[in-house]
N, C-alpha and C positions, 0 to 999 in steps of 0.2 A: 549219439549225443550223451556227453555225461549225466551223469544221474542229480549231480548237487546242481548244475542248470535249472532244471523243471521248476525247483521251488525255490525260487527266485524270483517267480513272475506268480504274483497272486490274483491273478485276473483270468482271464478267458485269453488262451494262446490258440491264432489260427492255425488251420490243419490245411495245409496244401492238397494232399491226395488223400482224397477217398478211399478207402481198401473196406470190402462186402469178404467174408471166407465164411462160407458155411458145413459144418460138419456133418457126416451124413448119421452121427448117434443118434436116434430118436425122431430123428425132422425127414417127416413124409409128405410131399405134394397134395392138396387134394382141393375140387374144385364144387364145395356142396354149393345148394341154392338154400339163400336164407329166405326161410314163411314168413308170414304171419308180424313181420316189422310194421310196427307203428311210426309213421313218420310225424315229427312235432312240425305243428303247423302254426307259423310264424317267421320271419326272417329275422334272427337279432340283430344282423349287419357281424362287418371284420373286427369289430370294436370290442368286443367280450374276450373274457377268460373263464372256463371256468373252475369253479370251484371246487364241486363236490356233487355228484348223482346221490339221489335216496331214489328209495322205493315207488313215490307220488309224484317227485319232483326234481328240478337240480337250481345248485346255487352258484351265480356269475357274479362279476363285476366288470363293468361299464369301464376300461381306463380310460375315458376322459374327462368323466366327471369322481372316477374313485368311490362310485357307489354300487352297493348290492341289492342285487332282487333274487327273488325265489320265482323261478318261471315252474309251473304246475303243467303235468301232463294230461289233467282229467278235466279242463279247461274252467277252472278258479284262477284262470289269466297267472296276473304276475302282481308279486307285494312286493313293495320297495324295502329293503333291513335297515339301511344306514348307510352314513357317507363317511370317511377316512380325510382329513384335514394332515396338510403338509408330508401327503404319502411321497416318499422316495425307491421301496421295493419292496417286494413280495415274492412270496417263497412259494414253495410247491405243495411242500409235507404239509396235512392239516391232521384234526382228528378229533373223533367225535364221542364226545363222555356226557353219559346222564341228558342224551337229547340237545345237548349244545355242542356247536361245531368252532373248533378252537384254531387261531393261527397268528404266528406271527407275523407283523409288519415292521419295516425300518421306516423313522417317519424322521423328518428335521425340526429340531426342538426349538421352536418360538423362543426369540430375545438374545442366541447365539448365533459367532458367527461360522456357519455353518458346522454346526456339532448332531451327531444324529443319537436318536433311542432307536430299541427296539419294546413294541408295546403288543401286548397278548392279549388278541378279542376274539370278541365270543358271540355269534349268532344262537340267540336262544330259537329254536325250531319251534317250540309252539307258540312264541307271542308272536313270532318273527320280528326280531329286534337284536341289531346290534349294539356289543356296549363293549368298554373298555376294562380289562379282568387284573392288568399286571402291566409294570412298565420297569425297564432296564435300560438304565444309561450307560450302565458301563462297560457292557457288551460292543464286539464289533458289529457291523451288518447282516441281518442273513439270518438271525437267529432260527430253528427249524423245530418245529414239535409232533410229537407222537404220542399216543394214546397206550396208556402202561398199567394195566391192574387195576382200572378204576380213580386212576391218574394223569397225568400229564409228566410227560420227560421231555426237555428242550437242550439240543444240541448246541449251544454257544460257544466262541470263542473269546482271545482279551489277552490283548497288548499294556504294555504298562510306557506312562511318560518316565517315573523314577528311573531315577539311575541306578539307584540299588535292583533293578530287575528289566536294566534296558536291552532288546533283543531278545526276553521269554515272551514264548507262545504258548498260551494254556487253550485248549481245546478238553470240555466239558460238555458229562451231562447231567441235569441241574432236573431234578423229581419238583415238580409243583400240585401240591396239595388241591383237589379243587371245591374241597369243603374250607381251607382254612383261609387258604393266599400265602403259605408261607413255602419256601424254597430253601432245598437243600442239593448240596454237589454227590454225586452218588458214586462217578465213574471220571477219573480225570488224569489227561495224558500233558506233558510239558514239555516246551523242545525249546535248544536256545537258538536265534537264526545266528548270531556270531557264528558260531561255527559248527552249525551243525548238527547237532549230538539231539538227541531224547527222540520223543515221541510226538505222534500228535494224530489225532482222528479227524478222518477225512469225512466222512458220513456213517448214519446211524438207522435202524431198521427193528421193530417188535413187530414180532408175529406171535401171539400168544401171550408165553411168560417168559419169552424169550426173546433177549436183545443182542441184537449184534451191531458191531464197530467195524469200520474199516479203516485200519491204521497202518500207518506208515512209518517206522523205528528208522534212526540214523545213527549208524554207526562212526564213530572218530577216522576211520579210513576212509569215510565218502560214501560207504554202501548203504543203500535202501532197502529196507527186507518190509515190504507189504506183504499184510494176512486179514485175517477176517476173525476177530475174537468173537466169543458168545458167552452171551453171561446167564444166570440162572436165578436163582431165589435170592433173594438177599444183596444180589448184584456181584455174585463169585462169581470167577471165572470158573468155565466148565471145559471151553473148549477153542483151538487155535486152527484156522484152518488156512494154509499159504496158498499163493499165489505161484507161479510159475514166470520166470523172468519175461519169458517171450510175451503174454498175458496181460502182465505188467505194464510195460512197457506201449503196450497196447493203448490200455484205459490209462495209462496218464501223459498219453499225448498231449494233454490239458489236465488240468485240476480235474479227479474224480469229485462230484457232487450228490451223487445215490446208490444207493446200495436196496436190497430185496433179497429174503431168503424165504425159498418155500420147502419146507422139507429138506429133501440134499441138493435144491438147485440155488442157486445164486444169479441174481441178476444185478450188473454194475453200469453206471453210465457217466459220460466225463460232461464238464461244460460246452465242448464241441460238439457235440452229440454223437461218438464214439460207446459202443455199445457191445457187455458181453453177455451172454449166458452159460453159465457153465454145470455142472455134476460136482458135489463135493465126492471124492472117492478115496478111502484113506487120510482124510482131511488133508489130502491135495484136492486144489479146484480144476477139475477138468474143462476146457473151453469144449462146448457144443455150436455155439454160433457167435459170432463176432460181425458188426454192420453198425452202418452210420445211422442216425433218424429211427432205432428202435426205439418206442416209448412202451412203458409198461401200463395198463390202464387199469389203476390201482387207484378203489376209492379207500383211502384211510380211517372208515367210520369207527371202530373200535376195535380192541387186540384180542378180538375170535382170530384163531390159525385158519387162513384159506387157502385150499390147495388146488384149486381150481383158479388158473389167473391166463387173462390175455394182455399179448404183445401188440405191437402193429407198428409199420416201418410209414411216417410221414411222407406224403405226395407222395405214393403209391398204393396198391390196391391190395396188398398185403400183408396178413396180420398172421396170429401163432397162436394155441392153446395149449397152457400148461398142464396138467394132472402131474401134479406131484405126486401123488399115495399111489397111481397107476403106474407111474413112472414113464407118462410121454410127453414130448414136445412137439405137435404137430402144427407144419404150414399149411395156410390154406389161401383161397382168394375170396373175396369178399364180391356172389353175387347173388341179384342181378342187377350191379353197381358197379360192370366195368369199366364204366365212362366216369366214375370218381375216384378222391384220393382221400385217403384218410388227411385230415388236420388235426382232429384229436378225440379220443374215447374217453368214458371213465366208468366205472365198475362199480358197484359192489360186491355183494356175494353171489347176485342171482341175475342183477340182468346190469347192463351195458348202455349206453347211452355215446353215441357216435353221433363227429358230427364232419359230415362227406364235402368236399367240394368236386365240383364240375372238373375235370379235365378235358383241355378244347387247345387247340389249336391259334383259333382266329378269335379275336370277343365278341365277333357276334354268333358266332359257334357254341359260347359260353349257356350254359344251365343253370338252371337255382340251386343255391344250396340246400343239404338234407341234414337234417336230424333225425336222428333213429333212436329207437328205446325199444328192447329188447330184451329177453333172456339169453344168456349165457349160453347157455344148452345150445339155442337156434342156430347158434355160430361154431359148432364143436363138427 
């Protein structure tokens, strides 16, 4: 498939076949039994997302009604935060500065027709109260933020109607103060779609004081040359690390949407849920495991470097532990829950919060769902 195809379509492209290849670098079988899991006791039903695990607690929203509660583990039930009015989408990235947990939403802006913002709110954790922090109209959809130094960095894109800059793509990322509310562009790629040519970031990742881009250059002959930049103090470039065609070609089956760096590992995933992990070696990125439905279960609370992180492949029973600073990546299976499937995890530094569904055959075969809260550790 030519390469100037792909990005043409700025949507979610279906993937007809599935392709699993696992490498055998670092990735070992093994089959512990998890102690000591606390299962949360409650049903919330299919209707949640969530949000973010902490330490006491985690935070969801309801998509039918577009409101958030704080469900508690230590049983102080559940607080309602706030509701969302003329929500249209929601993002993955959040992250959490000075005890308030940040993110953005695309909502449709009252009195047009059909013109969207994206708007930056903010769950305060100790009143538990959400409020509305920033708002951007003239951003595309999607907007995406990260916790940066005691800051916020938000990923944005932005098309122009002028004709003086008809067919630039500016892909940005935009430092927001969160003592002042004022916003500056820090780091910023421009590509023209006429034909081709510049730059443009695909997604964005802090691990510490360190940010990395996944960008995509086009060159006037058609060629795509993806890498993975990394920036440092002051927002210089320090470091360029490539991709490898085959690789490539991989993860942008679809538009890539997330990027993860732990040390020299890299983890990337496309909107079809196309999935790599690789070794930076030479700042070449070595692929270690490639598979559909990996998710990383990465809570974004604030930019401490964590080098401990787990994976897990949806509707099945198994998941992966990183050590970065050890330098393994081990498979394991998740029991004694072999009768369920992951739907989704979320982390922080120390414990894990899963939550299982029944896998059955028949429906009246079918099980209750689980919730699990847990340390980290229990799962290695």
């Amino acid at each position: 498939m030519p390469k100037r195809i792909w990005y043409a379509v700025i949507g979610i492209v279906a993937v007809a076949l599935a392709v699993s290849i696992v490498f055998a670098v670092h990735v070992s079988p093994k089959h512990p039994e998890v102690k000591d899991l606390k299962s949360f006791a409650g049903n919330l039903g299919s209707d949640i997302d969530p949000v973010e695990v902490f330490e006491d607690s985690f935070v969801y929203v309801n998509m039918d009604e577009i409101k958030y509660y704080r469900q508690y583990f230590d049983g102080r039930g559940v607080s309602e935060l706030g509701q969302i009015d003329n929500f249209v989408l929601g993002v993955k990235a959040n992250a959490t500065v000075n005890n308030v947990l940040y993110f953005y939403t695309t909502v449709s802006i009252a009195g047009t027709d059909g013109e969207f913002g994206n708007n930056l709110y903010g769950i305060d954790l100790e009143n538990n109260q959400l409020s509305l922090y920033h708002t951007d109209n003239e951003v595309n959809p999607a907007a995406m933020v990260y916790p940066y130094m005691g800051n916020l960095l938000a990923l944005k894109s932005r098309t122009y109607d002028s004709a003086s800059k008809a067919g630039i793509y500016e892909t940005y990322l935009e430092n927001y103060d969160i003592n002042t509310g004022s916003t500056e562009k820090v780091i910023e790629q421009t590509m023209d779609y006429t034909n081709l040519t510049g730059s443009m970031i695909l997604a964005c990742f802090v691990n510490g004081s360190k940010i990395y881009t996944l960008n995509d250059d086009f060159a006037e002959n058609g060629d795509i040359s993806p890498h993975i930049m990394v920036y440092g103090e002051n927002f210089q470039l320090e470091q360029t690390i490539y991709i490898d065609d085959d690789t490539a070609d991989y993860i942008r089956s679809s538009r890539p949407n997330e990027i993860a760096v732990f040390g020299d590992y890299v983890y990337m995933r496309n909107y079809s849920g196309y999935a790599v992990v690789g070794k930076i070696e030479e700042n070449v990125l070595v692929p270690i495991l490639q598979t559909v439905d990996l998710e990383l279960a990465l809570n974004r609370q604030d930019d401490r470097a964590q080098n401990i992180q787990m994976f897990y492949i949806r509707w099945t029973n198994t998941y992966y532990i990183l050590d970065a600073e050890k330098g393994t990546f081990e498979e394991l299976t998740l029991e004694p829950y072999e009768d369920y499937v992951f739907m989704y995890a979320k982390a922080n530094s120390d414990n894990v919060m899963i939550f299982l569904s029944a896998d059955y055959d028949e429906p009246s075969d079918k099980k209750d769902d689980k919730y699990i809260f847990t340390d980290i550790s229990a799962l290695q």
